[in-house]
PQR file with spaces between the fields and no chain letter, atoms N, CA, C, O and H, PARSE charges and radii, in Angstrom:
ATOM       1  N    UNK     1      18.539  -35.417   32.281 -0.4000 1.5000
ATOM       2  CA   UNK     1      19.437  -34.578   31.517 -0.0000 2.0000
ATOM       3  C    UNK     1      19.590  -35.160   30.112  0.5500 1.7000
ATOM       4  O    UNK     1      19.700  -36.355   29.840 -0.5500 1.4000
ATOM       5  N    UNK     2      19.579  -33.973   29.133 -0.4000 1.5000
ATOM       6  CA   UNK     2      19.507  -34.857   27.546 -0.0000 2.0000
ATOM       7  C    UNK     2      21.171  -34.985   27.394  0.5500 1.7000
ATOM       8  O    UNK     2      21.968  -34.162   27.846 -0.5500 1.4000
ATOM       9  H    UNK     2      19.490  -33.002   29.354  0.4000 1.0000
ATOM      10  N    UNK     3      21.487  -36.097   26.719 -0.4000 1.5000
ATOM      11  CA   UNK     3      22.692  -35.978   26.299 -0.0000 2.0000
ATOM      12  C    UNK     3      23.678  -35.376   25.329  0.5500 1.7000
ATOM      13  O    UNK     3      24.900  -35.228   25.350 -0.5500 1.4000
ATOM      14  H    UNK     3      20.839  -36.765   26.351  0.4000 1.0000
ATOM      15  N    UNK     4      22.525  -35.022   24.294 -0.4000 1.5000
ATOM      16  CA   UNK     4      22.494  -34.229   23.454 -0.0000 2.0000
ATOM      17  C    UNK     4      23.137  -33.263   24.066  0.5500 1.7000
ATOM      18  O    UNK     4      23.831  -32.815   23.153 -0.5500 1.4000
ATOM      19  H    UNK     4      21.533  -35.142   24.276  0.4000 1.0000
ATOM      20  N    UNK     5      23.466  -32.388   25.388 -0.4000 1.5000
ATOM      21  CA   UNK     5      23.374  -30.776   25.673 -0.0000 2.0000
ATOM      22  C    UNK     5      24.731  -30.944   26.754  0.5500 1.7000
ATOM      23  O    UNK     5      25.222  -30.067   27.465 -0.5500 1.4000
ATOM      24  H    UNK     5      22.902  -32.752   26.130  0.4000 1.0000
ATOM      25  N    UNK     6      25.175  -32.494   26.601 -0.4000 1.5000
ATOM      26  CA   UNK     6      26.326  -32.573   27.479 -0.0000 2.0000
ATOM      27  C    UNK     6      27.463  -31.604   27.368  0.5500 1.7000
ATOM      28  O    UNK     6      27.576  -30.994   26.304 -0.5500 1.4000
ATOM      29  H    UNK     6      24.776  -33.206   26.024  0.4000 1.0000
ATOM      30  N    UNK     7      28.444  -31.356   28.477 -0.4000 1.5000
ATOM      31  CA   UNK     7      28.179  -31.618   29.447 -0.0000 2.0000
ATOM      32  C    UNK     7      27.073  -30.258   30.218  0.5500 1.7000
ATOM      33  O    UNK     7      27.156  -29.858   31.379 -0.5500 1.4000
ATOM      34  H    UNK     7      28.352  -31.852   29.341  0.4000 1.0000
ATOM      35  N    UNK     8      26.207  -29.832   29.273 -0.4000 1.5000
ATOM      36  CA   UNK     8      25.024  -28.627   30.202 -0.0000 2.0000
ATOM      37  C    UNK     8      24.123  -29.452   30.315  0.5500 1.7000
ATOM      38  O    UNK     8      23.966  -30.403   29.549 -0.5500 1.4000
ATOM      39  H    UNK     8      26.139  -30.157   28.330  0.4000 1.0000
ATOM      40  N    UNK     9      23.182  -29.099   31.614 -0.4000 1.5000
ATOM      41  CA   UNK     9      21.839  -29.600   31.623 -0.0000 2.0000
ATOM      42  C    UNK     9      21.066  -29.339   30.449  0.5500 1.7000
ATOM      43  O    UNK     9      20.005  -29.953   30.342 -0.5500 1.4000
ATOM      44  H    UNK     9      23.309  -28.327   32.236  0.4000 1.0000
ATOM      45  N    UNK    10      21.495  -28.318   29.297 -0.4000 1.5000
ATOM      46  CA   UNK    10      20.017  -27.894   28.640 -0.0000 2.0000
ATOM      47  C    UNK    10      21.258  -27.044   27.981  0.5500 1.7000
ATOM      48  O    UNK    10      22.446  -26.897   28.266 -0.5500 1.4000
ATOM      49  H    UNK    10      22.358  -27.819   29.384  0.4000 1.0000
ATOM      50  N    UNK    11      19.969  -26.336   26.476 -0.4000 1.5000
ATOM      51  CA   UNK    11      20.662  -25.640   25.660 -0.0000 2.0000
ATOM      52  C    UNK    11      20.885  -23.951   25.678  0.5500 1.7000
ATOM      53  O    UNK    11      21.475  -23.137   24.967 -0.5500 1.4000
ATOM      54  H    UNK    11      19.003  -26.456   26.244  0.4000 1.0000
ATOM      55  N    UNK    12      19.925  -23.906   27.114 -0.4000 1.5000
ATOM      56  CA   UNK    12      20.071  -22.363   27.543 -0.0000 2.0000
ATOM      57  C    UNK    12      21.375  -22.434   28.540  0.5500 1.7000
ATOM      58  O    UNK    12      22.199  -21.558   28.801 -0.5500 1.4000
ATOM      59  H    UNK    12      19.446  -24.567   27.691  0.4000 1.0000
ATOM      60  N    UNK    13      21.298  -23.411   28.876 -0.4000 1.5000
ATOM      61  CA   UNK    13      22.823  -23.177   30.241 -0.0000 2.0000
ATOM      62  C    UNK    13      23.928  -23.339   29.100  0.5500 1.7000
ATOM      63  O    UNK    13      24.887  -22.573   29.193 -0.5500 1.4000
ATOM      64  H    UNK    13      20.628  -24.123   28.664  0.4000 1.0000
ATOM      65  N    UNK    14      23.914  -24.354   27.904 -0.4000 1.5000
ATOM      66  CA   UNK    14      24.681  -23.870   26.552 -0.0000 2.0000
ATOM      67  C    UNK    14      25.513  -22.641   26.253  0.5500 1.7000
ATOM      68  O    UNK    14      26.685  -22.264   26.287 -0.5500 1.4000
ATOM      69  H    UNK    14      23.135  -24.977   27.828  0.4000 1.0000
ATOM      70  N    UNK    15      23.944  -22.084   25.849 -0.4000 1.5000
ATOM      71  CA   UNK    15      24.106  -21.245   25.368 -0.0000 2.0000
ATOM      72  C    UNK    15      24.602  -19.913   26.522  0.5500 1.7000
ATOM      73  O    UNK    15      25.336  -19.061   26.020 -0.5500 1.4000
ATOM      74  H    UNK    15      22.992  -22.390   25.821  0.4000 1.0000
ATOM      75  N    UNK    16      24.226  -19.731   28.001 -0.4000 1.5000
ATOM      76  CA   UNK    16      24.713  -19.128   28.474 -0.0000 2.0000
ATOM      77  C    UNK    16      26.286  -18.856   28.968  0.5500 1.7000
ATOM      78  O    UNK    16      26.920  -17.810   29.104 -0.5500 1.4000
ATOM      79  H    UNK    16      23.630  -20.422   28.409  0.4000 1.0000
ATOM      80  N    UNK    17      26.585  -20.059   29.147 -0.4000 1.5000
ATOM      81  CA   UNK    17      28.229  -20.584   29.079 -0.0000 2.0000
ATOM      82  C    UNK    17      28.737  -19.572   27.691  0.5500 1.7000
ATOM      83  O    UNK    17      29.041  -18.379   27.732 -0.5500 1.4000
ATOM      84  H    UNK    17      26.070  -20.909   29.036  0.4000 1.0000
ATOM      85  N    UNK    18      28.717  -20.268   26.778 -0.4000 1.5000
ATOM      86  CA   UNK    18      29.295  -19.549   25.165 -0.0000 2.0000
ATOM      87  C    UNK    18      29.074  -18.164   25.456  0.5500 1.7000
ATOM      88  O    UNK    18      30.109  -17.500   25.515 -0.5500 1.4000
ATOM      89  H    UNK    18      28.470  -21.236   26.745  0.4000 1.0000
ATOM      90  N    UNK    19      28.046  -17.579   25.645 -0.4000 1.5000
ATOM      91  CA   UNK    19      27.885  -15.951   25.763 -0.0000 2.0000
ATOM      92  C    UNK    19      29.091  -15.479   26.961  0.5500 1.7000
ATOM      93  O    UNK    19      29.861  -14.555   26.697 -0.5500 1.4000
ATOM      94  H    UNK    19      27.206  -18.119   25.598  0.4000 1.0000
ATOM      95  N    UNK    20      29.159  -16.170   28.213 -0.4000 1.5000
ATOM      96  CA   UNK    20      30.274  -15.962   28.880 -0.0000 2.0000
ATOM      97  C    UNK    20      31.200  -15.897   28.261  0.5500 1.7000
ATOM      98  O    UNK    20      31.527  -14.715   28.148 -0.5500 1.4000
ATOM      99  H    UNK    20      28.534  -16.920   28.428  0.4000 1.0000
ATOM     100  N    UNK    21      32.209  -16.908   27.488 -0.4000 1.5000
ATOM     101  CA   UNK    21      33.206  -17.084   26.944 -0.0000 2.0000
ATOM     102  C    UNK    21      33.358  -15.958   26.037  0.5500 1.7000
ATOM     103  O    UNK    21      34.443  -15.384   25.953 -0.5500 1.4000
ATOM     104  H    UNK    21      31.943  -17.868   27.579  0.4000 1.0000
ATOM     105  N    UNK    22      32.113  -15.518   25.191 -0.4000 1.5000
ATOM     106  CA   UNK    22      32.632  -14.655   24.087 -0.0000 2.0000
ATOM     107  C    UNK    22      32.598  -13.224   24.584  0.5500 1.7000
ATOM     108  O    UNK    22      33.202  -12.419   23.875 -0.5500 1.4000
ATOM     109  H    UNK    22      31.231  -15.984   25.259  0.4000 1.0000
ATOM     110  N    UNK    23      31.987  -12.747   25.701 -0.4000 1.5000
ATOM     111  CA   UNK    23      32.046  -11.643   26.793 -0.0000 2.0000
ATOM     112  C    UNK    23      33.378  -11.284   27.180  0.5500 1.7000
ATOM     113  O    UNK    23      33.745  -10.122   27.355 -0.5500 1.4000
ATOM     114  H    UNK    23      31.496  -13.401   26.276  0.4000 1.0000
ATOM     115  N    UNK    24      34.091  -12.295   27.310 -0.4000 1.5000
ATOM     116  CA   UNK    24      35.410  -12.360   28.179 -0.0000 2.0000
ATOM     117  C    UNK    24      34.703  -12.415   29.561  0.5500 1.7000
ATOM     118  O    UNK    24      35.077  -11.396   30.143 -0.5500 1.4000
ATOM     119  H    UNK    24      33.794  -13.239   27.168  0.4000 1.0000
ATOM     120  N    UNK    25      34.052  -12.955   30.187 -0.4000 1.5000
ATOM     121  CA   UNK    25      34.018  -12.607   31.677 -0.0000 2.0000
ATOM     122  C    UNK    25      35.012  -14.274   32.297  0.5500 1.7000
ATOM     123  O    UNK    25      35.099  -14.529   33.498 -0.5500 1.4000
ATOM     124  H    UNK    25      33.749  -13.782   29.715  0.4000 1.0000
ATOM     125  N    UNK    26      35.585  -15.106   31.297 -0.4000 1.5000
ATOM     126  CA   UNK    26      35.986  -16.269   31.687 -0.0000 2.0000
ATOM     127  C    UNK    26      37.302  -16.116   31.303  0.5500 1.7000
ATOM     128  O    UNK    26      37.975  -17.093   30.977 -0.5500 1.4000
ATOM     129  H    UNK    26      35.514  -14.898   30.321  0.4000 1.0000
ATOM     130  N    UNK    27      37.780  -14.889   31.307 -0.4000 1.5000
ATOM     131  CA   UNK    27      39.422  -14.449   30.814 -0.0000 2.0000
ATOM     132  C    UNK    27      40.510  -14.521   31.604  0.5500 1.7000
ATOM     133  O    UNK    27      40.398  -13.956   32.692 -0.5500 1.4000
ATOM     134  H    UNK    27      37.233  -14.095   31.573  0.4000 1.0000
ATOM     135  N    UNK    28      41.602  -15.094   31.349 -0.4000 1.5000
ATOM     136  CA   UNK    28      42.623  -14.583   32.580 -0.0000 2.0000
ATOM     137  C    UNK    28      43.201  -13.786   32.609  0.5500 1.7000
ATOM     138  O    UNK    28      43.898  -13.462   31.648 -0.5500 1.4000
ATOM     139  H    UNK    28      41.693  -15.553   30.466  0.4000 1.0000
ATOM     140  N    UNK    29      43.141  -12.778   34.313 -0.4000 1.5000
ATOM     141  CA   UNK    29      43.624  -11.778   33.746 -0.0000 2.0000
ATOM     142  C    UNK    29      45.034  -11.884   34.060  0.5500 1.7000
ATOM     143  O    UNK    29      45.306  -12.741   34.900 -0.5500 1.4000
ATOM     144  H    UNK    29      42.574  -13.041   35.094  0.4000 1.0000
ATOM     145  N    UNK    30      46.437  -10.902   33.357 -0.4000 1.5000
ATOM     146  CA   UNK    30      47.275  -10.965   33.364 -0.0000 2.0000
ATOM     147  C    UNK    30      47.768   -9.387   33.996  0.5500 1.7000
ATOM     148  O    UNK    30      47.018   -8.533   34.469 -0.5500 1.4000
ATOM     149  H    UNK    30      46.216  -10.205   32.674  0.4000 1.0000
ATOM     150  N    UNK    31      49.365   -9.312   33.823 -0.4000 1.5000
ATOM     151  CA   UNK    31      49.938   -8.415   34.818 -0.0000 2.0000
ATOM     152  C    UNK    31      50.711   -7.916   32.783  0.5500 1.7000
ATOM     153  O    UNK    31      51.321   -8.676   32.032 -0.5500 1.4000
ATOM     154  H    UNK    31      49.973  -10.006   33.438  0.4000 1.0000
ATOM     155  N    UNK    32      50.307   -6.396   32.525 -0.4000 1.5000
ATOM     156  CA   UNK    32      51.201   -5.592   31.605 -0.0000 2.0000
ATOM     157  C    UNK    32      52.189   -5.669   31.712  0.5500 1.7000
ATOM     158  O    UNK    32      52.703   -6.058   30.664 -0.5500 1.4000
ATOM     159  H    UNK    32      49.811   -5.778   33.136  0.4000 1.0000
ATOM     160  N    UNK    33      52.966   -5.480   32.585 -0.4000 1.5000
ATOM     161  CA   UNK    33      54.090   -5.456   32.919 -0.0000 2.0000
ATOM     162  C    UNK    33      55.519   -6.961   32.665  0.5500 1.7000
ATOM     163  O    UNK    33      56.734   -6.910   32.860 -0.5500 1.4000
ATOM     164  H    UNK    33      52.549   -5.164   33.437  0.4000 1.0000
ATOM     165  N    UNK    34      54.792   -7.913   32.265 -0.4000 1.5000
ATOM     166  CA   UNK    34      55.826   -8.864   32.303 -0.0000 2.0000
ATOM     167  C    UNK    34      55.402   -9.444   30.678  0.5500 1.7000
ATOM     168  O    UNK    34      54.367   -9.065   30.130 -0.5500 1.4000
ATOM     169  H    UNK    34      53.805   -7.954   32.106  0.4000 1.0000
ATOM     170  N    UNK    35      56.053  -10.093   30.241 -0.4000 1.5000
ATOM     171  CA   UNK    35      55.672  -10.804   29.025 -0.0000 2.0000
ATOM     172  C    UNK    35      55.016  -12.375   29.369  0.5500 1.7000
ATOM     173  O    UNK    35      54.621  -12.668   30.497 -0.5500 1.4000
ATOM     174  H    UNK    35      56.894  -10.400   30.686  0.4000 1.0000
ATOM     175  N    UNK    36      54.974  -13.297   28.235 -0.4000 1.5000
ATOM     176  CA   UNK    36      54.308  -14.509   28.318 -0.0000 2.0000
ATOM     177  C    UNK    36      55.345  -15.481   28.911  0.5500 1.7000
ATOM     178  O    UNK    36      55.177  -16.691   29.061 -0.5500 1.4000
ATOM     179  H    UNK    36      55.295  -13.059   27.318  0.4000 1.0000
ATOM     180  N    UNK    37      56.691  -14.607   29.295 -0.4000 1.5000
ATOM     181  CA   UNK    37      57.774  -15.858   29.799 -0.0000 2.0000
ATOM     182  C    UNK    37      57.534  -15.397   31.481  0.5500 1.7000
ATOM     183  O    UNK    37      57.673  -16.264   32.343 -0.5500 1.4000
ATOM     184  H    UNK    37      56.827  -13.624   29.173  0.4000 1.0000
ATOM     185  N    UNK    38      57.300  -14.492   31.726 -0.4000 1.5000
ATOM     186  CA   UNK    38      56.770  -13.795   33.133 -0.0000 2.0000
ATOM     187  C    UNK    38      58.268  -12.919   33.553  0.5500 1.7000
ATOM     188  O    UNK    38      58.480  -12.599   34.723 -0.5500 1.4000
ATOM     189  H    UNK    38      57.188  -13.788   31.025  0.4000 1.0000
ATOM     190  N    UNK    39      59.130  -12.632   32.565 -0.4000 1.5000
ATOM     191  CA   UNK    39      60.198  -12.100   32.939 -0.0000 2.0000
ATOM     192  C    UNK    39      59.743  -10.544   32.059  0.5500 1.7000
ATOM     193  O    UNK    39      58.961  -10.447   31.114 -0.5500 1.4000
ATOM     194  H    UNK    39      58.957  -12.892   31.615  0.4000 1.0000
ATOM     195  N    UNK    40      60.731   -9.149   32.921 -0.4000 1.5000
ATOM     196  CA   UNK    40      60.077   -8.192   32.832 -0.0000 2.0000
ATOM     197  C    UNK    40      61.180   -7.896   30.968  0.5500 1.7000
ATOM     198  O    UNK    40      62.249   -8.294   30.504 -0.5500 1.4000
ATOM     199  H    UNK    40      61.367   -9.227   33.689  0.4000 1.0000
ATOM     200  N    UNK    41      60.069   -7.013   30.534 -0.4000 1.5000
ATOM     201  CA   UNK    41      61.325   -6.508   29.367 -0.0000 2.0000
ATOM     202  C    UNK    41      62.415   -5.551   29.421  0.5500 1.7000
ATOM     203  O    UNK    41      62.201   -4.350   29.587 -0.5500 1.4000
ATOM     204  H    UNK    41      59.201   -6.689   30.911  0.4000 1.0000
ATOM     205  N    UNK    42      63.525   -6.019   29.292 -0.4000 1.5000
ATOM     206  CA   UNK    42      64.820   -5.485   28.652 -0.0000 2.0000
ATOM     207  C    UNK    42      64.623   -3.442   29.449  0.5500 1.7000
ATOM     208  O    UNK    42      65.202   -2.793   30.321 -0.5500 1.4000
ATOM     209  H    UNK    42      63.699   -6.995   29.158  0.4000 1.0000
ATOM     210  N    UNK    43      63.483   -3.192   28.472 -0.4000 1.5000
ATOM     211  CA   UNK    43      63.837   -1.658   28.859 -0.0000 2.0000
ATOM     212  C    UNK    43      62.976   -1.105   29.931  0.5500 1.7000
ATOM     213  O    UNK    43      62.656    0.079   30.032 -0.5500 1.4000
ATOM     214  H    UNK    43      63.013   -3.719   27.764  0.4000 1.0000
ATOM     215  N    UNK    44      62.747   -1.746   30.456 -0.4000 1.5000
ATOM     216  CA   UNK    44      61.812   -1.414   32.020 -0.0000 2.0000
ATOM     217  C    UNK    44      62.648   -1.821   32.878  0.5500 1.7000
ATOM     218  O    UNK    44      62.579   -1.369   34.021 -0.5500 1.4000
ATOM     219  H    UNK    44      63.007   -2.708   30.374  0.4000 1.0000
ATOM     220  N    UNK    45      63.589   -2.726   32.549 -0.4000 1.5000
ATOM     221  CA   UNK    45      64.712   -3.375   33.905 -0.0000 2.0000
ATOM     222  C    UNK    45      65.432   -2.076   34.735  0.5500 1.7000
ATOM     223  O    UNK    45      65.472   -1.004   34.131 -0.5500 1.4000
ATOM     224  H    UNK    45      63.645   -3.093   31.621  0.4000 1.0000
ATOM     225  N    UNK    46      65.733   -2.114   35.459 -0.4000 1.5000
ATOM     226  CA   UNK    46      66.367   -1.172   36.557 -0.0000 2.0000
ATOM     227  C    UNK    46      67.777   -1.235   36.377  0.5500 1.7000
ATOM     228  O    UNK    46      68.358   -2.320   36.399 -0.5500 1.4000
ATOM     229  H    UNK    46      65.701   -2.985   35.950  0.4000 1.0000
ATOM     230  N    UNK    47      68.223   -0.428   36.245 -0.4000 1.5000
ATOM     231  CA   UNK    47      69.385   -0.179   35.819 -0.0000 2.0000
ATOM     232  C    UNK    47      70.153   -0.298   34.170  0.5500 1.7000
ATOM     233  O    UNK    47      71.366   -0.124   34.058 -0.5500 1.4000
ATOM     234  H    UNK    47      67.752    0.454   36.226  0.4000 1.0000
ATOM     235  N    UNK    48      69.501   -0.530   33.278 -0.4000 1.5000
ATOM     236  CA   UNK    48      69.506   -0.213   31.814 -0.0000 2.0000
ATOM     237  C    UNK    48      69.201    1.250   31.284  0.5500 1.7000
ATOM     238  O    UNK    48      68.106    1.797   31.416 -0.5500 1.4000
ATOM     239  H    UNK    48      68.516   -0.672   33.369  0.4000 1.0000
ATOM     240  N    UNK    49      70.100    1.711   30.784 -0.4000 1.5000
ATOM     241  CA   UNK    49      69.882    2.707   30.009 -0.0000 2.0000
ATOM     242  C    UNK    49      68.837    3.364   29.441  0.5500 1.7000
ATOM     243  O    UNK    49      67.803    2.902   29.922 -0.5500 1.4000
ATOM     244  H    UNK    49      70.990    1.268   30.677  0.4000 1.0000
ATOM     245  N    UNK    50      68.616    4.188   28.679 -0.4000 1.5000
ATOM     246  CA   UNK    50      67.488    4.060   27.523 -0.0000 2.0000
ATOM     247  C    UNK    50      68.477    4.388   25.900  0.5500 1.7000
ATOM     248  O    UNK    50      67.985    4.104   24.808 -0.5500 1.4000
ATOM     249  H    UNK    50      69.457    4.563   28.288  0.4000 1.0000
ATOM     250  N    UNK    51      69.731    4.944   26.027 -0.4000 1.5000
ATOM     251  CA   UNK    51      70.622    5.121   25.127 -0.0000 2.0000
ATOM     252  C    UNK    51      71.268    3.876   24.512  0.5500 1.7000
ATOM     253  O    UNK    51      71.612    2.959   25.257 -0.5500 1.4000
ATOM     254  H    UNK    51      70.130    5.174   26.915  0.4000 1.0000
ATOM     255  N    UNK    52      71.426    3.810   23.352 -0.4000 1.5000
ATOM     256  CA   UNK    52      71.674    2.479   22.920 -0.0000 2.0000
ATOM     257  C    UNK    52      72.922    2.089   23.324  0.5500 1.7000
ATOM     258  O    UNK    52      73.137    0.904   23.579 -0.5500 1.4000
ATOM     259  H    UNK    52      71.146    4.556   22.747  0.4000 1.0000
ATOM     260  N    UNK    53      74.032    3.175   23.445 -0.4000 1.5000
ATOM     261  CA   UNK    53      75.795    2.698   24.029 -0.0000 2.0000
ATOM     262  C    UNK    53      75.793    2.842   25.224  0.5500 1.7000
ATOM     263  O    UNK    53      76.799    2.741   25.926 -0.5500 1.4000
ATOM     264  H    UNK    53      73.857    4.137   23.238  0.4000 1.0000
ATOM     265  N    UNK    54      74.194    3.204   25.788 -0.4000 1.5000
ATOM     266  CA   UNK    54      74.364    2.663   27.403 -0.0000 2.0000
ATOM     267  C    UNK    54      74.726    3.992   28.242  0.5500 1.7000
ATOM     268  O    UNK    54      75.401    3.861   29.263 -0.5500 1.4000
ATOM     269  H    UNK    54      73.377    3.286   25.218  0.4000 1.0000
ATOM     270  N    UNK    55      74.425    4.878   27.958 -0.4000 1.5000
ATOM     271  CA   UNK    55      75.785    6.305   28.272 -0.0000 2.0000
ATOM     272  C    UNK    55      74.811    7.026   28.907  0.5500 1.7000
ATOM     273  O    UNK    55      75.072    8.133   29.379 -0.5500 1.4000
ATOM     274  H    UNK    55      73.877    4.985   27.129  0.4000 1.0000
């Protein structure tokens, strides 16, 4: 194995890795529904209004 191509065996397994990454096939996927704190937002909650005085 060259070291040069660490940590790939070679510059095609390289280069195939990077093409993954820029594909997205190495993405995580996530849930729409919640934000980046994993709590849901404000106006999707159950029992909130959609009127701003709540009415």
């Amino acid at each position: 194995m060259a070291d040069r191509f660490r940590p790939f065996c070679s510059k095609r397994c390289a280069d195939v890795d990077l093409n993954r990454w820029l594909s997205g096939v190495y993405a995580i996927p996530v849930k729409e529904d919640e934000d980046e704190d994993g709590e849901r937002p404000v106006h999707d909650a159950p029992g909130v209004a959609d009127e701003p005085n709540g009415r």
